[in-house]
N, CA, C and O atoms as CSV, one atom per row, in Angstrom:
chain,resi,resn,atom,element,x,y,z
A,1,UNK,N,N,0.832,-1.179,0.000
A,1,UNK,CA,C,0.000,0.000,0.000
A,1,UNK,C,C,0.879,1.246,0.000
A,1,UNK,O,O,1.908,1.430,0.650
A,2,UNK,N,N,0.197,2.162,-0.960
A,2,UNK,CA,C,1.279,3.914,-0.855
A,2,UNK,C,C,0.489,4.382,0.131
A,2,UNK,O,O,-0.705,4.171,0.342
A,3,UNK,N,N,1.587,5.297,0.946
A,3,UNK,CA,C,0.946,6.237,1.829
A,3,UNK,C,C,0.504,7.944,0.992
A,3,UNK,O,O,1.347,8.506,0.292
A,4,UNK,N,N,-0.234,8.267,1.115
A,4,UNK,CA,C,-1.180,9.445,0.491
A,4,UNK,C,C,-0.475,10.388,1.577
A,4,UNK,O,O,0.082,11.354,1.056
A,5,UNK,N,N,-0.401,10.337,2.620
A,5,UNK,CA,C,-0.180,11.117,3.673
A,5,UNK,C,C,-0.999,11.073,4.896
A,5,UNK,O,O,-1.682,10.069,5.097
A,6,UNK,N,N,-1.011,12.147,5.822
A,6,UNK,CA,C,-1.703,11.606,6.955
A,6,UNK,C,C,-2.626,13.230,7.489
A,6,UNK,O,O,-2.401,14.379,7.110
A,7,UNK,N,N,-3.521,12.797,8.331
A,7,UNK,CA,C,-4.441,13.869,8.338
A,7,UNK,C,C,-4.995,13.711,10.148
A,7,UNK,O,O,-4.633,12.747,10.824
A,8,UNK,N,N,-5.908,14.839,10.719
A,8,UNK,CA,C,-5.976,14.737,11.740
A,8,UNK,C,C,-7.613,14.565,11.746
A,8,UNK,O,O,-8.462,15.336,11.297
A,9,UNK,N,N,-7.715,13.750,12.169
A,9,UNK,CA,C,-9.369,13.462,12.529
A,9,UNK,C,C,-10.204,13.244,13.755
A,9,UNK,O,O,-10.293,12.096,14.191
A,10,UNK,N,N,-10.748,14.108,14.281
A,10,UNK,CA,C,-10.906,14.274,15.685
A,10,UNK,C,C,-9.798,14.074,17.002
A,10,UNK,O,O,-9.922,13.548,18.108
A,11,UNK,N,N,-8.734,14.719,16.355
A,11,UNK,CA,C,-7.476,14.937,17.035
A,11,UNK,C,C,-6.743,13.740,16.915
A,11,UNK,O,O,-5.580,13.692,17.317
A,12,UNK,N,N,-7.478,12.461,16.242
A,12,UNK,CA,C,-6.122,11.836,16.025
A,12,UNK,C,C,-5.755,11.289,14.848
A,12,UNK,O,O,-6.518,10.926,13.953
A,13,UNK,N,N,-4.046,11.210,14.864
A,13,UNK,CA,C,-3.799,11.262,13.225
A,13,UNK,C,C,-3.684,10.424,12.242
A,13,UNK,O,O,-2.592,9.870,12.117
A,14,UNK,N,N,-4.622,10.151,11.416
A,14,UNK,CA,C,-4.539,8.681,10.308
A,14,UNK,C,C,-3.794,8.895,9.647
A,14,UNK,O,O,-3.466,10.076,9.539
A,15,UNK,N,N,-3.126,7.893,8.854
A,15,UNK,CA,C,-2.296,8.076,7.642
A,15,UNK,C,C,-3.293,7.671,6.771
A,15,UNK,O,O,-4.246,7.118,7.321
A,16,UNK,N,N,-3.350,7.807,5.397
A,16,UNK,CA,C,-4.248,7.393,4.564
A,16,UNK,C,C,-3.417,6.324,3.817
A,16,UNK,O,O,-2.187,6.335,3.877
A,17,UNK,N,N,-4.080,5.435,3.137
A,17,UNK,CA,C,-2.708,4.865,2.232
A,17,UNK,C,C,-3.870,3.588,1.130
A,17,UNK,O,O,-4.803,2.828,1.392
A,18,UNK,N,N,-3.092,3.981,-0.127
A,18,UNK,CA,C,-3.941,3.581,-1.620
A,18,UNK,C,C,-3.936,2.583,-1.548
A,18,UNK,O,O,-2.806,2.097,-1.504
A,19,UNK,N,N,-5.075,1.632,-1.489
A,19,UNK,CA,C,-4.930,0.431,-1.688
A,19,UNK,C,C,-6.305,-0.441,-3.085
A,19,UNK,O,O,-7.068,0.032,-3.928
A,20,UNK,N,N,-6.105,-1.256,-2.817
A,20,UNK,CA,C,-7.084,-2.214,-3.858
A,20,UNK,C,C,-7.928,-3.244,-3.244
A,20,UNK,O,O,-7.497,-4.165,-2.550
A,21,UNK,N,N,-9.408,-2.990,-3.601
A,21,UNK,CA,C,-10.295,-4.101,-3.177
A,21,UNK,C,C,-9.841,-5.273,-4.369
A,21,UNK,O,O,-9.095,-5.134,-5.338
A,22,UNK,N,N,-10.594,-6.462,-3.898
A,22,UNK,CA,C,-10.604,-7.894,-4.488
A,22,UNK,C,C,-10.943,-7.564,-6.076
A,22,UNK,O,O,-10.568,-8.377,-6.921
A,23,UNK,N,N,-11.527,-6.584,-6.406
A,23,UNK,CA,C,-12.134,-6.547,-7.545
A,23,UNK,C,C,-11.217,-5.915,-8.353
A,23,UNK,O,O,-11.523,-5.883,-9.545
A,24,UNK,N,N,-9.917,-5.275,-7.956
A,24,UNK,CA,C,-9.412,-4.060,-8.781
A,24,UNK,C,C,-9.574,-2.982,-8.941
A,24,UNK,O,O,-9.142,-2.433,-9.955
A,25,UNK,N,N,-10.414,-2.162,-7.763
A,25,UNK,CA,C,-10.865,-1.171,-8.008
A,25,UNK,C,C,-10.331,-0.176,-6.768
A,25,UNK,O,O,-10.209,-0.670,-5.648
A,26,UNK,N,N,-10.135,0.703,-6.908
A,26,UNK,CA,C,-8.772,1.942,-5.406
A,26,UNK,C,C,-9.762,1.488,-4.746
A,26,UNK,O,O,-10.849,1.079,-5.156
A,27,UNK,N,N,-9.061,1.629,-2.957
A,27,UNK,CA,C,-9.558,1.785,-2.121
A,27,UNK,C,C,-8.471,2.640,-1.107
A,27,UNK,O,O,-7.241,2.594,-1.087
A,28,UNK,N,N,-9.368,3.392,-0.324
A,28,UNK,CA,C,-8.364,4.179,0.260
A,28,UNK,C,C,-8.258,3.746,1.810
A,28,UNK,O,O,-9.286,4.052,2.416
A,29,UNK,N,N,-7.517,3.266,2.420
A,29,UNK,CA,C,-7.669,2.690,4.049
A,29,UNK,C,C,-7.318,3.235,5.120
A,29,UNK,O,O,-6.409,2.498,5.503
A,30,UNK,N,N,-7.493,4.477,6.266
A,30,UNK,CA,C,-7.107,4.746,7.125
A,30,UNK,C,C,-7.119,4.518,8.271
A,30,UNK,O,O,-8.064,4.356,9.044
A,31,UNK,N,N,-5.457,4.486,8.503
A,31,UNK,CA,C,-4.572,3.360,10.284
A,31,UNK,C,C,-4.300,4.771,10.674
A,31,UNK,O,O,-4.095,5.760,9.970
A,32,UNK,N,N,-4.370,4.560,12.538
A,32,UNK,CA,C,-3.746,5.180,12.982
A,32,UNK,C,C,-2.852,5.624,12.836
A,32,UNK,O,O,-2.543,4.957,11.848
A,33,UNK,N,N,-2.026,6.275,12.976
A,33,UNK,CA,C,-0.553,7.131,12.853
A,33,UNK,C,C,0.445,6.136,13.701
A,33,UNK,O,O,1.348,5.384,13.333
A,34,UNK,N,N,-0.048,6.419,14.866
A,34,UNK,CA,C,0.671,5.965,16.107
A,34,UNK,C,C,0.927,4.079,16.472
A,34,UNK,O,O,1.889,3.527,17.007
A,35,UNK,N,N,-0.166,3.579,16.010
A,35,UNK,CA,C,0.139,2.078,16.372
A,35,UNK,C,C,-0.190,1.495,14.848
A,35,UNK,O,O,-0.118,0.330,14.455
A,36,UNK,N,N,-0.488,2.423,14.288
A,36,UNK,CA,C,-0.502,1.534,12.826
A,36,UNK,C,C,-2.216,0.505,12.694
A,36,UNK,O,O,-2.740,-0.173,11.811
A,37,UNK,N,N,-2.497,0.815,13.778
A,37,UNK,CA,C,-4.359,-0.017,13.820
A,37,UNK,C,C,-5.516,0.611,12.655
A,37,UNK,O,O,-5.672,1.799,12.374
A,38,UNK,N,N,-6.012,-0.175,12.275
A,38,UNK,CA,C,-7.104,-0.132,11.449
A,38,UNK,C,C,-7.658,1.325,11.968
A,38,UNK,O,O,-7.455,1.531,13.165
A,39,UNK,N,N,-8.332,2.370,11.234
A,39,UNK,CA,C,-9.596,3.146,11.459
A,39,UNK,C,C,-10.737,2.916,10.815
A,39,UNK,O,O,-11.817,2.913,11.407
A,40,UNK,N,N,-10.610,2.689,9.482
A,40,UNK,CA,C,-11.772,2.306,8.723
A,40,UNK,C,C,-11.247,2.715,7.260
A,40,UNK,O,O,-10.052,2.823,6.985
A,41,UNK,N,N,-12.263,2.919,6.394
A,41,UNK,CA,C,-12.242,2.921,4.796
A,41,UNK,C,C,-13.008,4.354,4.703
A,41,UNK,O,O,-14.024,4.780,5.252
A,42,UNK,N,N,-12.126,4.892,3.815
A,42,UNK,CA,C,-12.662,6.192,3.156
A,42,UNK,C,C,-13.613,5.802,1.926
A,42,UNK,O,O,-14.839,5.898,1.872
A,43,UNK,N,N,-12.902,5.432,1.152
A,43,UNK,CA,C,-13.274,4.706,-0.030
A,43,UNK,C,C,-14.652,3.650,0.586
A,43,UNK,O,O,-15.027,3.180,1.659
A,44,UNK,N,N,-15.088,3.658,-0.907
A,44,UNK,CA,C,-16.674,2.493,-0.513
A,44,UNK,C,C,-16.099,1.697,-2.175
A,44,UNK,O,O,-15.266,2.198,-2.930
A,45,UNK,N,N,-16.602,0.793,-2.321
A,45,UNK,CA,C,-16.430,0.006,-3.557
A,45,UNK,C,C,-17.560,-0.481,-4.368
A,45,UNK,O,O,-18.584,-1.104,-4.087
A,46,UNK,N,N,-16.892,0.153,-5.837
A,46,UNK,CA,C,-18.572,0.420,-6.762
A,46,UNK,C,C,-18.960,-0.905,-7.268
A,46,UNK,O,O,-20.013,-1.064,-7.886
A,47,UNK,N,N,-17.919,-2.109,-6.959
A,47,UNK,CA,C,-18.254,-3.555,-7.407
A,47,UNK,C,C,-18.359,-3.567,-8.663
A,47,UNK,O,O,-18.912,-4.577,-9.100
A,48,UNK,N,N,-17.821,-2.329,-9.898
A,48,UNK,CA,C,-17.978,-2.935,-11.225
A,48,UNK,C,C,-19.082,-1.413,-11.718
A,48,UNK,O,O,-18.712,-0.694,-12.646
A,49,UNK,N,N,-20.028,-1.201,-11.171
A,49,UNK,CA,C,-21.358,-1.085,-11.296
A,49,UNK,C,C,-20.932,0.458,-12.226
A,49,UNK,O,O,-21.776,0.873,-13.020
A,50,UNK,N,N,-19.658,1.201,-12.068
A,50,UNK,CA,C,-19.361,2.292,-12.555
A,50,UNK,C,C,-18.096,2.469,-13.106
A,50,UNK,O,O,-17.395,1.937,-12.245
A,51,UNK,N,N,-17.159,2.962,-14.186
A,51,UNK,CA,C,-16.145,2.690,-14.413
A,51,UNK,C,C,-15.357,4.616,-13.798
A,51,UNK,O,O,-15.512,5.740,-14.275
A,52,UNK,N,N,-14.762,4.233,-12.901
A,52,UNK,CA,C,-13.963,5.645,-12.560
A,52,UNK,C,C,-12.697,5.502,-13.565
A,52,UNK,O,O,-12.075,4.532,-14.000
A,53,UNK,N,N,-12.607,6.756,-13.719
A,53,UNK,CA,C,-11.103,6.942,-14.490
A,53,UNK,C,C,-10.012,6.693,-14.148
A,53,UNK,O,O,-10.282,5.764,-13.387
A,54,UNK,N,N,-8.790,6.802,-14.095
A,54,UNK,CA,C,-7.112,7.018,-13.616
A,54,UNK,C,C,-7.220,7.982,-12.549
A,54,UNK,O,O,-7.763,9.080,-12.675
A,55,UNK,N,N,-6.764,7.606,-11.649
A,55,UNK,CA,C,-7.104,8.379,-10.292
A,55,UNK,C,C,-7.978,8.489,-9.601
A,55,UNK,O,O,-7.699,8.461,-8.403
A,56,UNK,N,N,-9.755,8.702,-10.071
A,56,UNK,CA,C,-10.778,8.636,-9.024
A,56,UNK,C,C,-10.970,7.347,-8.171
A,56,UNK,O,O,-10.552,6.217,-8.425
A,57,UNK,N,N,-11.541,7.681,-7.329
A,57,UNK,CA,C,-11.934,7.034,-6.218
A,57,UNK,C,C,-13.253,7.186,-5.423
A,57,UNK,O,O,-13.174,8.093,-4.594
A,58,UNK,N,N,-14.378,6.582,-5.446
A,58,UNK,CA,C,-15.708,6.534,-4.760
A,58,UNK,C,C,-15.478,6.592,-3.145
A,58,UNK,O,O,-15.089,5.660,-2.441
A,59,UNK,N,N,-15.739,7.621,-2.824
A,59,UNK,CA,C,-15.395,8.307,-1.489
A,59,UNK,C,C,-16.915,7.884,-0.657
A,59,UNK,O,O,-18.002,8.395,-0.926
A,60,UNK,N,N,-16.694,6.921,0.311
A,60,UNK,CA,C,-17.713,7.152,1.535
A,60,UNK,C,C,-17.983,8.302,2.272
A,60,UNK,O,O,-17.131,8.386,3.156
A,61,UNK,N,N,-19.175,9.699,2.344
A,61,UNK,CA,C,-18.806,10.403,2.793
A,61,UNK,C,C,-20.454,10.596,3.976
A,61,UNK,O,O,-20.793,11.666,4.482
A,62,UNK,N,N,-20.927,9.746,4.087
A,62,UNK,CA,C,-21.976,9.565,4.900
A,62,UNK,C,C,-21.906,8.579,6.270
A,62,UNK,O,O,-21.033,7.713,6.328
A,63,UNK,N,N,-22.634,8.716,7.095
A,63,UNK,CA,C,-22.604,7.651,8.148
A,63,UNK,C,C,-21.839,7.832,8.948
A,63,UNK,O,O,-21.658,8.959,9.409
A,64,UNK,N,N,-20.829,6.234,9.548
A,64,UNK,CA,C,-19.736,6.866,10.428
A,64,UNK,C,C,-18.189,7.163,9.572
A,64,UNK,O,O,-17.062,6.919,10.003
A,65,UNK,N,N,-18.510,7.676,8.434
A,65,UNK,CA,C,-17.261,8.284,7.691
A,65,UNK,C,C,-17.485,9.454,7.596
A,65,UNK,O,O,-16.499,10.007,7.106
A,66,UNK,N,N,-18.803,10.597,7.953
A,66,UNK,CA,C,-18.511,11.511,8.147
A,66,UNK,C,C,-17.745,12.732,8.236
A,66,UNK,O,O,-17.673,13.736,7.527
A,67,UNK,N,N,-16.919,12.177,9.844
A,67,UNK,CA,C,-15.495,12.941,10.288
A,67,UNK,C,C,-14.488,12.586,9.736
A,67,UNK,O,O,-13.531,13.325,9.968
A,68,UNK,N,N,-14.189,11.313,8.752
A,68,UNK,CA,C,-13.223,11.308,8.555
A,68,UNK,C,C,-12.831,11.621,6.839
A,68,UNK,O,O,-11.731,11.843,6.333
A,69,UNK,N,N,-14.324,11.531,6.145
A,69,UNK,CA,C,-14.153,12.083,5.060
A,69,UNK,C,C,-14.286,13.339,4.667
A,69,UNK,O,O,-14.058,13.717,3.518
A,70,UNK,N,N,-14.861,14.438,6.091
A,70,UNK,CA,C,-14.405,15.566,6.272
A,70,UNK,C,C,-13.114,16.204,6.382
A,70,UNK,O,O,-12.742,17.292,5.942
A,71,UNK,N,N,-12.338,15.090,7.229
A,71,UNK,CA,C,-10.952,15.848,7.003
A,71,UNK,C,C,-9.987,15.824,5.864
A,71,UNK,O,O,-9.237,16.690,5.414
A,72,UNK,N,N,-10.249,14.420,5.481
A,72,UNK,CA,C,-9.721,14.051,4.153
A,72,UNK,C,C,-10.477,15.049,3.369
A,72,UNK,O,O,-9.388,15.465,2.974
A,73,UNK,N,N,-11.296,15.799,2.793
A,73,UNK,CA,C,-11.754,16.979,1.818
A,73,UNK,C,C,-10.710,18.298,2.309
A,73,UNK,O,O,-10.032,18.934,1.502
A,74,UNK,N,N,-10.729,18.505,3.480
A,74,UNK,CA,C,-9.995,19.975,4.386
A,74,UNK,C,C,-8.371,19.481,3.426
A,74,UNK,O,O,-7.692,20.352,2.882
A,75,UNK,N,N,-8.079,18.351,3.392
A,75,UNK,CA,C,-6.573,18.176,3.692
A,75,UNK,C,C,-5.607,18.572,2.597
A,75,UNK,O,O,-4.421,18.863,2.749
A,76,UNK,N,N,-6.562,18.527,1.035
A,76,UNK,CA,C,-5.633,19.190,0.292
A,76,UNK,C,C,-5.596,18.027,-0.946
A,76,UNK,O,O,-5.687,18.400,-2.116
A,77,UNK,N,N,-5.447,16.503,-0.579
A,77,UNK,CA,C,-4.773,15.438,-1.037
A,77,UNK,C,C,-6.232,14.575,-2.082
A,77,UNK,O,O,-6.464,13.415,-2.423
A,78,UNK,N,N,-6.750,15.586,-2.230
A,78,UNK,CA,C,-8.042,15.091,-2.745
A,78,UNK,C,C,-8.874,16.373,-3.772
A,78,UNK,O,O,-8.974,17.554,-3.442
A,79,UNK,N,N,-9.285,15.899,-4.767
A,79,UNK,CA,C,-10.082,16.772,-5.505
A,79,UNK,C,C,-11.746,16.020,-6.223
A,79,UNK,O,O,-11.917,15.047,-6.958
A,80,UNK,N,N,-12.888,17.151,-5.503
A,80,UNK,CA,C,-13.901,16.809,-5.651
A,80,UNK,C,C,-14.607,16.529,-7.251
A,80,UNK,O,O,-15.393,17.329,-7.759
A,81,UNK,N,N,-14.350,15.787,-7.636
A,81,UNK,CA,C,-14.962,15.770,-9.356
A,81,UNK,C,C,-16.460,16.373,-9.281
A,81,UNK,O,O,-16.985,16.761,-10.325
A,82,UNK,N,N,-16.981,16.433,-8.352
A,82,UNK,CA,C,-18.523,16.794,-8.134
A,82,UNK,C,C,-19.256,15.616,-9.046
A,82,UNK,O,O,-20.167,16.018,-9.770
A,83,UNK,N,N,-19.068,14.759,-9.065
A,83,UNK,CA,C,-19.811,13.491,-10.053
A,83,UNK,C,C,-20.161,12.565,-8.591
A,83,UNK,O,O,-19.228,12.214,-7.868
A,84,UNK,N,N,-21.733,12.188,-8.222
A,84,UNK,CA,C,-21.951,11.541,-7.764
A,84,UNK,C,C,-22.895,9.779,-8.519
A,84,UNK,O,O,-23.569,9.615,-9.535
A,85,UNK,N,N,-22.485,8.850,-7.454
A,85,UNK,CA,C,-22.638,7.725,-7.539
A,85,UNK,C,C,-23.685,6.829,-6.833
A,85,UNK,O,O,-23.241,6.559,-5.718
A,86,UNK,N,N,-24.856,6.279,-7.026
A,86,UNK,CA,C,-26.121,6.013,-5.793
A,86,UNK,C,C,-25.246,4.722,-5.032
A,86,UNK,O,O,-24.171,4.185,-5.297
A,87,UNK,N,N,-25.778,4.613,-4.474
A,87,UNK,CA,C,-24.787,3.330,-3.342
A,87,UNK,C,C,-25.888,2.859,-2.247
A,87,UNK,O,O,-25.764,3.185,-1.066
A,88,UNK,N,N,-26.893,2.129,-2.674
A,88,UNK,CA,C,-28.132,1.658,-1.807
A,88,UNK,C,C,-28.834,2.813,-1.827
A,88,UNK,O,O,-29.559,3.045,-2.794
A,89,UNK,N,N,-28.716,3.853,-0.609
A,89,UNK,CA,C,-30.217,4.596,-0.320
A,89,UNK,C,C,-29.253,5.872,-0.548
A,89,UNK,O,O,-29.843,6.936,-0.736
A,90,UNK,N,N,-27.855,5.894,-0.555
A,90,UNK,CA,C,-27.667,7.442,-0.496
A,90,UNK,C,C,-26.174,7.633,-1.774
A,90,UNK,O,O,-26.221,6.940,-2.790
A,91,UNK,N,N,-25.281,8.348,-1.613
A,91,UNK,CA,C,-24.523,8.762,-2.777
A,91,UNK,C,C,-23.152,8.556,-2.589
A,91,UNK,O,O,-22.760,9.005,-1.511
A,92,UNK,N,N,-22.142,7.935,-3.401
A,92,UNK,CA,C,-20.970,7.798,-3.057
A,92,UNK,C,C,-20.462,9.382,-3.996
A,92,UNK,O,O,-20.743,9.519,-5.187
A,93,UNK,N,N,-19.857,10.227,-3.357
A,93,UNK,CA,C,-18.733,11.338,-3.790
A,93,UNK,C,C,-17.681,10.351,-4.987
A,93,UNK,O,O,-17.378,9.164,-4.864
A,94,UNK,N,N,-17.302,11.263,-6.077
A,94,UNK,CA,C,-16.206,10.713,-6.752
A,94,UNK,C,C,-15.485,11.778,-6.463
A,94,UNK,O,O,-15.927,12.905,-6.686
A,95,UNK,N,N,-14.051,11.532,-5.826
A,95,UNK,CA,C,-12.725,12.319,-5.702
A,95,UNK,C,C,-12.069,11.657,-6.994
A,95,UNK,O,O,-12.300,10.599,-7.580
A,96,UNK,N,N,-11.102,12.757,-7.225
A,96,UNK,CA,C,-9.734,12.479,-7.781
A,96,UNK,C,C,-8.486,12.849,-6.863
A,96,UNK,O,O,-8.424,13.746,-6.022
A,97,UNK,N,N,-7.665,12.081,-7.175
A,97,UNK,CA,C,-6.208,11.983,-6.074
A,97,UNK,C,C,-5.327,13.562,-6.893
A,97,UNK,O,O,-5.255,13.916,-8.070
A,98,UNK,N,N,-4.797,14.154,-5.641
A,98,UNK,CA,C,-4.210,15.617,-6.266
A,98,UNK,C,C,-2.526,15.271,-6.909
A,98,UNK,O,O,-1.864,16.172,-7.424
């Protein structure tokens, strides 16, 4: 996995870092800074259902990704394509990587 860099999310600091679901498709995964532990997935996975370009990435930005796909938008390391994606009842964000 590349590290993207790292960001502060309710005071504590994830690293982000590019990775790949089973299918081939980005996923973005953020670990703690400090012990290297799981936080969760920025990224959600479109299973096929949409073809993103070279660089985008289907951004989880609802639920309990909220805060953390809030900071990841603040951080710089991300650009909003404004192209949204349905994902069950609500919308996956398409970013592009800066």
């Amino acid at each position: 996995m590349k590290s993207l860099g790292r960001i502060y999310v309710e005071n504590e600091q994830v690293e982000l870092l590019l990775a790949q679901y089973a299918d081939g498709s980005p996923a973005i995964v953020a670990m703690v800074a400090e012990t290297g532990e799981p936080y969760g997935k920025l990224s959600v996975n479109l299973a096929g259902r949409t073809v993103l370009k070279p660089g985008e990435i289907a951004i989880k930005t609802y639920a309990e990704n909220q805060s953390l796909a809030a900071a990841a938008r603040r951080s710089g390391l991300f650009v909003d394509t404004r192209k949204r994606v349905p994902v069950n009842f609500v919308e996956a964000e398409i970013w592009r990587l800066r």
